[in-house]
C-alpha positions in Angstrom: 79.6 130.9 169.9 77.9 133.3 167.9 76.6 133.7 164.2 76.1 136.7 163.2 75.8 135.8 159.8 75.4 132.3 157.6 78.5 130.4 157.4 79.5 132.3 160.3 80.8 131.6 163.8 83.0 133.6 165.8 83.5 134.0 170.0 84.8 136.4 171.8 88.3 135.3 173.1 88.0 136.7 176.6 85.3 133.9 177.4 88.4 131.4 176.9 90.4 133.5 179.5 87.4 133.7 182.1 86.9 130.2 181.7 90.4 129.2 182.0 90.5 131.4 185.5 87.4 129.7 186.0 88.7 126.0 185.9 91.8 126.8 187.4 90.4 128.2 190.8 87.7 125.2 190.5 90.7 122.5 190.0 92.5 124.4 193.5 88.8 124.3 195.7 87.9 120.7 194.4 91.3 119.3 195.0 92.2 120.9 197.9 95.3 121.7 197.0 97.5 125.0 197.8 97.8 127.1 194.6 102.3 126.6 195.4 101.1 123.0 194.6 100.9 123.6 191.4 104.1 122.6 189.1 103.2 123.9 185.7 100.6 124.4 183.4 100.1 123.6 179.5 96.5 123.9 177.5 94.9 121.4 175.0 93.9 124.0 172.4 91.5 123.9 169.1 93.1 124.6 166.0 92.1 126.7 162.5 90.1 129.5 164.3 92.1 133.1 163.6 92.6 135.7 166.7 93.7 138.9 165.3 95.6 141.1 168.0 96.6 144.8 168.2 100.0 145.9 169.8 98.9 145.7 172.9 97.6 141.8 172.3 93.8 142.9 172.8 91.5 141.3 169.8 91.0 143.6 166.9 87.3 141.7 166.0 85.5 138.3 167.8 87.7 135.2 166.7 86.9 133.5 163.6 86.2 130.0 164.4 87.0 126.8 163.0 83.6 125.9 162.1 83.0 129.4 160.3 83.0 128.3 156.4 82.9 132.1 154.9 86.5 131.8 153.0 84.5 130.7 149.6 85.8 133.4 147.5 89.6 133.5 148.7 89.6 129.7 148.3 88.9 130.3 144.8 91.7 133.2 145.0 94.2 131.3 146.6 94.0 128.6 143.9 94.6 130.9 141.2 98.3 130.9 142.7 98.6 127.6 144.5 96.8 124.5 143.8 95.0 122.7 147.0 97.1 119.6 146.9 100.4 121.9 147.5 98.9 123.5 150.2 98.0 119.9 151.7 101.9 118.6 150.9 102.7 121.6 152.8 100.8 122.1 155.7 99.2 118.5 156.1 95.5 120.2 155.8 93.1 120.0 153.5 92.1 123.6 151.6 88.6 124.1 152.7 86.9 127.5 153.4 88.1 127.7 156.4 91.4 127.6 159.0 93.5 130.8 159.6 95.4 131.6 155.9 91.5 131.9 154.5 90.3 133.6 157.0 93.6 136.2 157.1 92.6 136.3 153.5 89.0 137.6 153.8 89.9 139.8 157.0 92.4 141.5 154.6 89.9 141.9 151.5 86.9 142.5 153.9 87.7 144.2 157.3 90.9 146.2 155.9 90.7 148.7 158.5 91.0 145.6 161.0 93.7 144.4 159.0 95.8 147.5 159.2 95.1 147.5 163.1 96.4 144.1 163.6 99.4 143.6 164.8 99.7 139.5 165.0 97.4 137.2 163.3 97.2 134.1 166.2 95.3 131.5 167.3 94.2 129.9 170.4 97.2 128.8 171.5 99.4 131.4 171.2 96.6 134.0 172.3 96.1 132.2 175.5 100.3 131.9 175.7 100.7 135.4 175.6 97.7 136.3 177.8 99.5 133.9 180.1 103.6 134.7 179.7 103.6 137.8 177.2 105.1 135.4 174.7 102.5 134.7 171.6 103.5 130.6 171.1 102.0 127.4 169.9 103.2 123.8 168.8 103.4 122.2 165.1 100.0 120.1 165.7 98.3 123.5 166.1 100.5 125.4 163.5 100.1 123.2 160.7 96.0 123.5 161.0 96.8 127.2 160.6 97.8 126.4 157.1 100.8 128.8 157.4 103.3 126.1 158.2 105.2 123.2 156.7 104.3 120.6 159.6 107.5 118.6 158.3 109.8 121.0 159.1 108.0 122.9 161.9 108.5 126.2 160.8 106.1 129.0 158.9 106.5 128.9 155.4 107.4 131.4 153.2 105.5 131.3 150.1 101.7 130.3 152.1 102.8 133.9 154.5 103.3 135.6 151.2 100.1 135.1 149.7 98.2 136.5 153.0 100.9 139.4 153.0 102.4 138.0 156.6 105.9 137.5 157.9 107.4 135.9 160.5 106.7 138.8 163.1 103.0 138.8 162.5 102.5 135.2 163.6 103.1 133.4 166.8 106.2 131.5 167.6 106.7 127.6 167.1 108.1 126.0 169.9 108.2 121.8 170.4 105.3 120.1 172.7 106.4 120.1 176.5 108.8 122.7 176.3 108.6 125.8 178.4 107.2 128.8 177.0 107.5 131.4 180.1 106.2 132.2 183.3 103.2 133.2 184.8 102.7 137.2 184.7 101.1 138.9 188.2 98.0 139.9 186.0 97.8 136.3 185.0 98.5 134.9 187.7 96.2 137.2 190.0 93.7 136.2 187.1 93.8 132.2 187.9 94.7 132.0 191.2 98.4 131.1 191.3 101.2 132.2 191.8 103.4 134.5 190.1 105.9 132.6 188.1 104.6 129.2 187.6 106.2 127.3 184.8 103.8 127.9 181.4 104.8 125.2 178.7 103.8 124.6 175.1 100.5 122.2 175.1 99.2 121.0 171.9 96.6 120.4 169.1 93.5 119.0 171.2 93.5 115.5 169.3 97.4 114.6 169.9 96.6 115.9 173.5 93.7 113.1 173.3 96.3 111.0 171.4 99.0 111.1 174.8 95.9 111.4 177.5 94.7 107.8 176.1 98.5 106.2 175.1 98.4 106.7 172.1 101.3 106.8 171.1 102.5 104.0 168.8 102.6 103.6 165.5 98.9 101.9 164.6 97.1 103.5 167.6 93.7 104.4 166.5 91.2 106.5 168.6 87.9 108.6 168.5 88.1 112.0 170.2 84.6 113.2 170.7 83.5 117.2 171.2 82.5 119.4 168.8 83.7 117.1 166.4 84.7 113.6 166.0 88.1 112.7 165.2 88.9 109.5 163.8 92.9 109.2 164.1 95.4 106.9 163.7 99.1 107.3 165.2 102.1 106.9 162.6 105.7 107.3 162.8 106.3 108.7 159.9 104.2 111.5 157.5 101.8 109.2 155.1 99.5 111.5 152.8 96.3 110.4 152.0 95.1 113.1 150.0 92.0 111.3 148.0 90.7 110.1 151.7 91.3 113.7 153.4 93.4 112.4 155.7 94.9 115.6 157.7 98.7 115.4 159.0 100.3 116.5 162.2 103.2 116.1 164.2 102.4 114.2 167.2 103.1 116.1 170.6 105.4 113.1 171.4 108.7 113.4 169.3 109.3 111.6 166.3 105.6 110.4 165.8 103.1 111.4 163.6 99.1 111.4 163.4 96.7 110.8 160.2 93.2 112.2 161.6 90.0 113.0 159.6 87.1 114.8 161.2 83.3 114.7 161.2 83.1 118.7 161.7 79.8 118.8 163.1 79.9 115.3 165.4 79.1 116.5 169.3 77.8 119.9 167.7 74.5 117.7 166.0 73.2 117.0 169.3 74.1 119.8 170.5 72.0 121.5 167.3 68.9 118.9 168.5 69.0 120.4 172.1 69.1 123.9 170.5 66.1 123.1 168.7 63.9 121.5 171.1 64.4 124.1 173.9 63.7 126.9 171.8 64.7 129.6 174.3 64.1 128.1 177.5 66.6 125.8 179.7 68.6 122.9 177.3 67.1 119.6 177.9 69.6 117.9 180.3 72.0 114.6 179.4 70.4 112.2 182.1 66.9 113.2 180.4 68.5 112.6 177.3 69.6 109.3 178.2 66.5 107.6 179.8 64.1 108.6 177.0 66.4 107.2 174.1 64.9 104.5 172.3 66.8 101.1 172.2 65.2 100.1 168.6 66.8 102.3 166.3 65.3 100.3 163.0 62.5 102.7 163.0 64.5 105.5 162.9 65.1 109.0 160.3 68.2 108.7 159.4 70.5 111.9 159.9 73.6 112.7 157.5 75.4 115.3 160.1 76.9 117.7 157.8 76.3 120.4 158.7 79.5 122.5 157.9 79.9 120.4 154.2 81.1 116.7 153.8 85.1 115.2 153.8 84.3 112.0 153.5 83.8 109.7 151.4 84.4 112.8 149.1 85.1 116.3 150.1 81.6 118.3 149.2 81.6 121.8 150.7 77.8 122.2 149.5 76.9 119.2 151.6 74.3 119.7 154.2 72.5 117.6 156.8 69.6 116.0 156.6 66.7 114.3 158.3 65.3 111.5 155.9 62.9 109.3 156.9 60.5 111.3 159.4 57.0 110.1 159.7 54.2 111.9 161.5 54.9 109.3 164.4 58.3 110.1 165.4 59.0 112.4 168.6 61.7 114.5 169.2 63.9 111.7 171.2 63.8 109.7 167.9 65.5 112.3 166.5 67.8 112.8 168.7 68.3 109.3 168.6 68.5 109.4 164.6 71.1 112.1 165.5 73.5 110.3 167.4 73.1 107.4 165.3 74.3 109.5 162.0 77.2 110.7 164.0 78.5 107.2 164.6 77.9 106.0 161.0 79.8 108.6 159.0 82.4 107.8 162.1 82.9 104.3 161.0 82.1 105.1 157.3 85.9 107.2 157.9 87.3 104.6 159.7 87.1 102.0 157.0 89.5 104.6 155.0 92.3 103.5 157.6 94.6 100.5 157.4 94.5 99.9 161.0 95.3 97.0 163.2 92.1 95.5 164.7 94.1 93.7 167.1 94.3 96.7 169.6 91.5 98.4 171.0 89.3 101.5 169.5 89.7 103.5 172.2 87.1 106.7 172.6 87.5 109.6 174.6 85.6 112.8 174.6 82.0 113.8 175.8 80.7 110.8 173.8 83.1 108.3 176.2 80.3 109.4 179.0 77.7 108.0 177.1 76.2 104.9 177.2 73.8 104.6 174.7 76.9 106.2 171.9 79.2 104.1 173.0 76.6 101.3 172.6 76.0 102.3 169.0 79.6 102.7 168.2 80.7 99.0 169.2 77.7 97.8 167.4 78.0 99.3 164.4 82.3 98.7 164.0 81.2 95.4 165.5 84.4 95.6 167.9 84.8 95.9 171.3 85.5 99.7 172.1 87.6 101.0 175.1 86.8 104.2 177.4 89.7 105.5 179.2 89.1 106.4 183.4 89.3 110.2 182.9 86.9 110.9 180.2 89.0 114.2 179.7 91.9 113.0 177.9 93.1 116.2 176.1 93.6 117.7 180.1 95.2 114.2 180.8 97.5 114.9 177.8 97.9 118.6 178.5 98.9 117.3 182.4 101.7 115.3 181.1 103.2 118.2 179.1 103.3 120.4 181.8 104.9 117.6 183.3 107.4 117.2 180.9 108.6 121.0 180.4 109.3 120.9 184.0 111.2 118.2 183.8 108.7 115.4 186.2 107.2 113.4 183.2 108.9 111.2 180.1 106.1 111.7 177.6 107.9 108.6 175.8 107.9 106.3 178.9 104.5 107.0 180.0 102.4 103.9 181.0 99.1 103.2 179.7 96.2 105.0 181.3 93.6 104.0 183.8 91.0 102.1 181.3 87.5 102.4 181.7 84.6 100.1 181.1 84.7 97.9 177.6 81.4 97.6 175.7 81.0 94.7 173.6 78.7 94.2 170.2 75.4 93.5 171.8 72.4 91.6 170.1 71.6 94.8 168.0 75.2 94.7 165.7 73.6 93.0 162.9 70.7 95.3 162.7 72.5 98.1 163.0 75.2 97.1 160.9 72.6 96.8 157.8 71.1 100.6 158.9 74.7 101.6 158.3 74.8 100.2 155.2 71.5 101.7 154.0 72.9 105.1 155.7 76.1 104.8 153.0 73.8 104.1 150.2 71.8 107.1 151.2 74.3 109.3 151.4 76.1 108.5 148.6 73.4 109.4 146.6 72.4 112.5 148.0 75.7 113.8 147.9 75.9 112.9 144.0 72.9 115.3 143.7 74.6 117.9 145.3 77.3 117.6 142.7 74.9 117.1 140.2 73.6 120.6 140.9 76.5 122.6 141.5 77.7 121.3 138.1 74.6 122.8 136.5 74.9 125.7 138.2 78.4 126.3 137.3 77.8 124.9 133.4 74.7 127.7 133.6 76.8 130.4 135.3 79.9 129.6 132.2 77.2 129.5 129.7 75.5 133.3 130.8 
């Protein structure tokens, strides 16, 4: 990832495809498998980030990320001729400053020469489906976040393509989770190490791939998907806005459900910030270090609101930033990182309260985080709940496995069994304790976020008044 400028992050979208190639000869050596083994293939995919493409499907500019918040202006734009609780009716997403209609929006006002160039206006998905088949295609988890579909009806919509200038043709194609999208091309497959030919099928949004690796899959499943951000997301079986809580809506990959998710944008990516930090050029301090200089007593502690890309929840607060309070001339860098993880797992159970969920089936979490100890420690404390790990830690490649598996025709994504569980960690002696630094960490930033509206509405009441 690369920032080129504040409120920036773009990649370049041929590091997905070398580590795709990558992983897939690694998965062939490791397993010892012959590359005919292989039945099919379907990815777990991030959503929102925009991947402009030329005729000849080659990137017109580095992809605009997810995380990149630059879309300020043509937020304000857009809302001159729809309101942001239409576009959340419609696509199921909230309108931040970010996601692919913003971003289209500033490439057109900003880069028009790349605009004119481009021929479709993809994502992740669908770039990596067409590097893979020649056919640019994604699911309706994924399209939705693009904020160009209604995720109801699974189809672009008309009046959100207008206001970027897009039809149909410019975007990719919607096609259901599991079902085949093509075969593997000889440059592909020479690319990855398979055959010519093997089955490609649709895969999904990375949470609902999360969602089907861990069984989730009825209505009142809740789990934690852990990466670059934390997902806090509850399984429904039927589309249940929750606009004032920033719930975001999605079909499931597994027909006829739905998901209600809300995210902590900047969850895996604060530690990640911390090791960043504290290497300052040279090699990133590694996890097992991490882990054994953690300290157990976390009363002492800063405390760390982690936004660093704005605040959802409790309110939505795009000039929200994080913040270190607390630090005293004794603390070392592993109380910070400590302080860190702990503010990643108190804003996720501050948006877990906004669910009506049944505590009488596990939290599961899955993700990085699942690997953890010492978060997964900290998470059952602070819910004061028992919380589940799954076996493979990798659930959104467990969920993209069964896919495959079902475009081909070898797996019922409806009759699947429950995964392998892991280990469950109970509340240990620390819950109360931590429960109460929770609670100070809600009254803290509760506060702190009423002074950033406090200042913006000067701002604006001074910007009106000049």
């Amino acid at each position: 990832m690369s920032h080129p400028w504040p409120h920036r992050a773009e990649q370049d979208p041929e590091q997905w495809w070398s580590a795709l190639a990558r992983a897939t000869r690694h998965v062939l050596r490791s397993s010892g498998r012959h590359p005919g083994d292989v039945a099919a293939l379907a990815l777990s995919t991030q959503g929102g980030t925009l991947v402009p493409v030329d005729d000849r499907g080659t990137p017109t500019r580095p992809a605009i990320l997810w995380t990149d918040t630059r879309c300020g202006s043509e937020r304000e734009l857009l809302a001159e001729s729809m309101d942001e609780r239409s576009v959340y009716d419609t696509t199921g997403w909230l309108l931040g400053t970010n996601l692919n209609l913003l971003q289209t929006l500033w490439l057109r006002r900003n880069e028009p020469d790349t605009f004119r160039r481009t021929r479709r206006f993809l994502s992740v998905p669908d770039y990596m489906a067409m590097r893979l088949t020649g056919r640019p295609a994604l699911d309706v988890s994924n399209a939705g976040v693009n904020q160009f579909a209604n995720f109801r009806q699974g189809a672009w919509d008309p009046a959100l393509m207008e206001l970027a200038g897009l039809s149909d043709a410019d975007l990719g194609e919607i096609l259901p989770a599991g079902s085949l999208v093509g075969s593997l091309t000889t440059v592909a497959a020479d690319a990855l190490g398979l055959p010519p030919g093997t089955p490609i099928v649709n895969g999904g949004h990375d949470q609902y791939c999360v969602a089907l690796g861990t069984g989730a899959r009825r209505a009142g499943d809740t789990f934690i998907g852990s990466g670059t951000a934390w997902v806090v997301a509850v399984v429904t079986d039927s589309p249940q806005p929750d606009f004032a809580n920033s719930h975001c809506l999605s079909q499931h990959v597994v027909p006829g459900r739905f998901g209600a998710l809300t995210s902590l944008e900047s969850g895996g990516e604060s530690l990640e910030w911390w090791r960043r930090l504290v290497a300052r050029g040279s090699d990133l301090p590694k996890w097992d270090e991490l882990a054994a200089r953690l300290p157990e007593d976390t009363d002492h502690l800063p405390v760390y609101l982690p936004f660093l890309h704005g605040c959802t929840y409790p309110e939505t607060s795009l000039g929200a930033r994080g913040v270190l309070w607390g630090v005293e001339a004794g603390h070392d860098s592993y109380d910070v990182a400590a302080a860190v993880m702990a503010g990643v797992v108190f804003q996720t159970a501050w948006m877990m309260e906004s669910f009506q969920r049944d505590h009488d089936r596990p939290l599961v979490l899955a993700g990085g985080a699942a690997r953890s100890r010492y978060w997964t420690q900290l998470l059952a404390d602070v819910v004061g709940a028992p919380v589940r790990t799954v076996a493979e830690p990798d659930a959104g490649a467990m969920g993209a496995a069964l896919l495959a598996g079902s475009g081909v025709g070898l797996v019922d994504v409806e009759a699947v069994g429950t995964p392998a569980l892991g280990d469950q960690i109970e509340p240990s002696s620390l819950s109360g304790s931590r429960v109460e630094r929770f609670e100070n960490y809600k009254r803290l930033a509760t506060s702190l976020l009423g002074v950033v509206a406090s200042d913006l509405g000067r701002r604006m009441t001074s910007a009106s008044s000049t």
